[in-house]
C-alpha positions as CSV (number, residue, x, y, z in Angstrom):
1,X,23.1,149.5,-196.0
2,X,25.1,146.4,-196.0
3,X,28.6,146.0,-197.7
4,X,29.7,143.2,-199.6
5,X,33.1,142.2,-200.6
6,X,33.7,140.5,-204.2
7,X,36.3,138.5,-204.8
8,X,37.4,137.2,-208.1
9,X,39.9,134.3,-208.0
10,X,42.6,134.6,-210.1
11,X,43.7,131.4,-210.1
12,X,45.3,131.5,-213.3
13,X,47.8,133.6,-211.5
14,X,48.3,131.0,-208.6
15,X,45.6,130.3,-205.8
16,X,45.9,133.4,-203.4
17,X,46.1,136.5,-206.6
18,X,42.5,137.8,-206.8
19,X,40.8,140.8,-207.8
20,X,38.8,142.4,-204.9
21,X,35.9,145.2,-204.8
22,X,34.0,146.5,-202.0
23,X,30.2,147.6,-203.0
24,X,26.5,147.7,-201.3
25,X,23.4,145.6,-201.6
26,X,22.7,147.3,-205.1
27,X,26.0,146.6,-206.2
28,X,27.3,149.8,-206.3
29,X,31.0,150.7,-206.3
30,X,32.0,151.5,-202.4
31,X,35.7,150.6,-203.4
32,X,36.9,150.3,-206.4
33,X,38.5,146.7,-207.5
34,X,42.0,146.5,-206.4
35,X,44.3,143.3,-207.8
36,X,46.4,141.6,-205.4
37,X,46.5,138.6,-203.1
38,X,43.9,137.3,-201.1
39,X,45.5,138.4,-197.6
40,X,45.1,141.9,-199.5
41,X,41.5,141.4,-199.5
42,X,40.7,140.1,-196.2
43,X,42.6,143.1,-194.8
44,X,39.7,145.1,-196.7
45,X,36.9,143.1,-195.6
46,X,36.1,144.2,-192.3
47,X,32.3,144.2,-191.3
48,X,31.9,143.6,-195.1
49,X,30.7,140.2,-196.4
50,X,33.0,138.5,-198.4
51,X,31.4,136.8,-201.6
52,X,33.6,134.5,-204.0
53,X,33.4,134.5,-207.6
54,X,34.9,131.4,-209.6
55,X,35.8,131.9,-213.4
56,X,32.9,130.3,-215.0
57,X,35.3,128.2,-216.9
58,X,35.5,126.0,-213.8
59,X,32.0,125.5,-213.1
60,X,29.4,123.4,-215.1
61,X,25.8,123.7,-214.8
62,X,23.6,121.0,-215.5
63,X,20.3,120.1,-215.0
64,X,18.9,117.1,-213.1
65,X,15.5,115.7,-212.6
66,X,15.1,114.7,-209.1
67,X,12.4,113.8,-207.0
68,X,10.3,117.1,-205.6
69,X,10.9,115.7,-202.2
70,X,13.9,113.8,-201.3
71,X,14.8,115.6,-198.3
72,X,18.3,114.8,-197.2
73,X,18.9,112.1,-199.2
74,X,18.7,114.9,-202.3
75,X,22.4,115.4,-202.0
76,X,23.5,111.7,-201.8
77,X,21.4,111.3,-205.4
78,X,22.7,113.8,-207.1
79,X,25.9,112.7,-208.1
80,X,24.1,109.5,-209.5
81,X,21.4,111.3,-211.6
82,X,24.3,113.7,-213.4
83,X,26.9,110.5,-213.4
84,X,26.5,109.9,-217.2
85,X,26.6,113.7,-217.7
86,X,30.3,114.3,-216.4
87,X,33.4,113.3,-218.0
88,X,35.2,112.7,-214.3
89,X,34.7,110.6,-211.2
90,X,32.0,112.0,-209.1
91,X,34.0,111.2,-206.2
92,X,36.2,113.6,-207.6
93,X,33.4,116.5,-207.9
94,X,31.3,119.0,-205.7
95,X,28.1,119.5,-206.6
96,X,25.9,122.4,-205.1
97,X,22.2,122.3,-206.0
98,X,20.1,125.3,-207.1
99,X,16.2,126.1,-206.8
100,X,13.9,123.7,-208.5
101,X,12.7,125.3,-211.6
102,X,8.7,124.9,-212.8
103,X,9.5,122.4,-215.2
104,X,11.0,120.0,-212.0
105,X,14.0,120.1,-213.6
106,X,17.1,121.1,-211.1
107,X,19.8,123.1,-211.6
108,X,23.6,122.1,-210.3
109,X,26.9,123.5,-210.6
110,X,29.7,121.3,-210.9
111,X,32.9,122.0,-209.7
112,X,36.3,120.0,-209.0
113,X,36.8,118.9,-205.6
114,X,40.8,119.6,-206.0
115,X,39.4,123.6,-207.3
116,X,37.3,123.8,-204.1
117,X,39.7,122.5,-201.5
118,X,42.0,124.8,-203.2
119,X,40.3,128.1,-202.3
120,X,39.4,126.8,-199.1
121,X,43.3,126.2,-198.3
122,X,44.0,129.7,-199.6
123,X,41.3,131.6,-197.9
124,X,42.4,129.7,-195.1
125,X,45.8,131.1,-195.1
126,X,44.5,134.3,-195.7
127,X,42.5,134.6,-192.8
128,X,39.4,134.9,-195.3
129,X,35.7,133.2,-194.6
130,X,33.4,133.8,-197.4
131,X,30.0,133.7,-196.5
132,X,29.3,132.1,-200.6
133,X,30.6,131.4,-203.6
134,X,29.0,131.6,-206.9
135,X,30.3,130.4,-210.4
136,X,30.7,134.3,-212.3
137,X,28.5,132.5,-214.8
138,X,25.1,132.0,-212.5
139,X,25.3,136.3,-212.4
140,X,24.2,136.9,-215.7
141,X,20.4,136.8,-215.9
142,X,19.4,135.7,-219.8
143,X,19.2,138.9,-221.9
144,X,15.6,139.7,-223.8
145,X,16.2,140.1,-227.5
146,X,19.9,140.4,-227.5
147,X,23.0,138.1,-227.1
148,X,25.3,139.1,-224.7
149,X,29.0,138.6,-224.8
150,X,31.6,139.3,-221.8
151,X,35.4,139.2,-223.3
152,X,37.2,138.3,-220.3
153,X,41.4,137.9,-221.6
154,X,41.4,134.0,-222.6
155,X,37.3,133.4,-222.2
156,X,34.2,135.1,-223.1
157,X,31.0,134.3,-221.8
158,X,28.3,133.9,-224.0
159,X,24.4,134.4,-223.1
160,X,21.4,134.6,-225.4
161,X,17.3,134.6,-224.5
162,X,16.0,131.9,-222.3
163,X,19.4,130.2,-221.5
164,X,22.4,130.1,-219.2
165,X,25.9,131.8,-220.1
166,X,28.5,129.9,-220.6
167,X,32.5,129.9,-220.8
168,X,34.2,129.3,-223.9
169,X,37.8,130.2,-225.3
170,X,37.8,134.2,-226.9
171,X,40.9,133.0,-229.3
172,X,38.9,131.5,-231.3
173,X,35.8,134.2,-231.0
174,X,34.1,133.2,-233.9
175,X,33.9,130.0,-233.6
176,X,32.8,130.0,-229.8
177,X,30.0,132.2,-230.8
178,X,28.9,130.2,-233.6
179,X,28.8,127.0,-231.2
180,X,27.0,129.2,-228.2
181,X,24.4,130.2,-231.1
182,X,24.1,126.7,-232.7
183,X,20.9,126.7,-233.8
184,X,20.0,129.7,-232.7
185,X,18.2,132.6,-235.4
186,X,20.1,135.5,-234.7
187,X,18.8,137.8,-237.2
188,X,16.5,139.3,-234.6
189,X,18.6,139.6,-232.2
190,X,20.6,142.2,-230.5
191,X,24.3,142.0,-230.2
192,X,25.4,143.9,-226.4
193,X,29.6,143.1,-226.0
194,X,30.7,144.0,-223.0
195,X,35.0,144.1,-222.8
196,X,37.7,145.9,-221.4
197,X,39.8,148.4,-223.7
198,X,42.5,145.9,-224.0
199,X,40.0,143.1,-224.8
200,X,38.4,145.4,-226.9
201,X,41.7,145.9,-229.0
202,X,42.0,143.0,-229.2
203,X,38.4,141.6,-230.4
204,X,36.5,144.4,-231.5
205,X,37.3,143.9,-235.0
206,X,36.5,140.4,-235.5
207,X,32.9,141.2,-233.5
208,X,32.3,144.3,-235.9
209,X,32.7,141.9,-238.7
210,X,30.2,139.3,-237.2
211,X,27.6,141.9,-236.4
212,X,26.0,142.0,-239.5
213,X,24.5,138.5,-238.8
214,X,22.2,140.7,-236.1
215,X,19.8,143.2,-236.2
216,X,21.5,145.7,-234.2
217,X,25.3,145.9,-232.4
218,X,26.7,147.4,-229.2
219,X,29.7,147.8,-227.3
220,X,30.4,148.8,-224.2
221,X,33.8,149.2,-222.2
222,X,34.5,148.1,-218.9
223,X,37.7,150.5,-218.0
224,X,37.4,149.2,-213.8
225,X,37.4,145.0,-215.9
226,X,34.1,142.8,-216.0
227,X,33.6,143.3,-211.4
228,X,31.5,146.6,-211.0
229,X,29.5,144.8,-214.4
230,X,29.3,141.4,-212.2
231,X,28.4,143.4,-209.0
């Protein structure tokens, strides 16, 4: 069975610290995540595949409508149809395109050019060649009847039914939630949180207090940190 492994960037902690975990195609632990520097990880990599994972707080996904058959001129319009969607230059952006959905909309991430050439430069140094990299966001399949929050230190991501998580600040956890859930009746809904014990410590009281807006509450701990989860 093949070997993967992941590599969180850390890039809040400068652009080669990253947390690193080996595992197999059914994203089971092989090697337990390690924290350290990205020449730390390519030493570990091996026959492995190495797979990037951005902080979702980086990455914005959007959807376009593009035409079902632009063939290579899909990539040259897709700057233009998200243009009045971004706040910066689209010069100054990478955009990656996902799978055409049934409703012919089209999913994109969005990501800095100056984040991308970053890693590049730093896996570079490190001797490192990723074989892809994913926004940690685009690994969270929508739950069925619950919301699902991952406390991550300064973020949490947020995901309900039918939608896409996304990053928002965990300081202010109650507010974050309430904009995530705008509109959103949660009194059927499941609440699944999903922290470290320190982010735990830190949160779980203010999340205990919000539960009774939902029709059930759950915690669980992530002693290893959110990577085996993302695996």
């Amino acid at each position: 069975m093949a070997e993967y492994l992941l590599i969180r960037f850390d890039r809040a902690d400068g652009d080669d610290a990253a947390t690193y975990m080996a595992c197999n195609e059914s994203g089971e632990v092989v090697q337990a995540p390690r924290r350290g520097t990205l020449a730390e990880a390519a030493a570990q990599a091996g026959s492995r595949k190495p797979v990037g994972l951005l902080p979702a707080s980086d990455v914005v996904t959007l959807d376009a409508e593009l035409p079902a058959r632009a063939g290579a001129k899909l990539l040259q319009a897709v700057p233009y149809a998200l243009e009045e969607q971004v706040a910066e230059d689209i010069d100054d952006l990478h955009f990656a395109i996902g799978a055409r959905a049934a409703d012919g909309r089209t999913p994109v991430a969005v990501v800095s050019r100056a984040v991308m050439q970053a890693i590049d430069d730093a896996c570079v140094a490190a001797g490192l060649s990723l074989q892809s990299l994913h926004a940690e966001s685009a690994l969270i399949a929508p739950p069925t009847g619950q919301v699902l929050v991952a406390l991550d230190g300064e973020e949490m991501l947020v995901c309900r039914p039918a939608a896409r998580a996304v990053s928002l600040p965990s300081r202010t956890l109650a507010e974050s939630l309430a904009l995530a859930l705008d509109g959103v009746a949660t009194g059927s809904l499941g609440l699944l949180v999903l922290a470290s014990p320190a982010d735990w410590q830190v949160h779980g009281p203010a999340l205990e207090a919000l539960s009774s807006q939902f029709a059930g509450f759950k915690a669980q701990l992530l002693p290893q940190g959110p990577l085996p989860w993302l695996a």
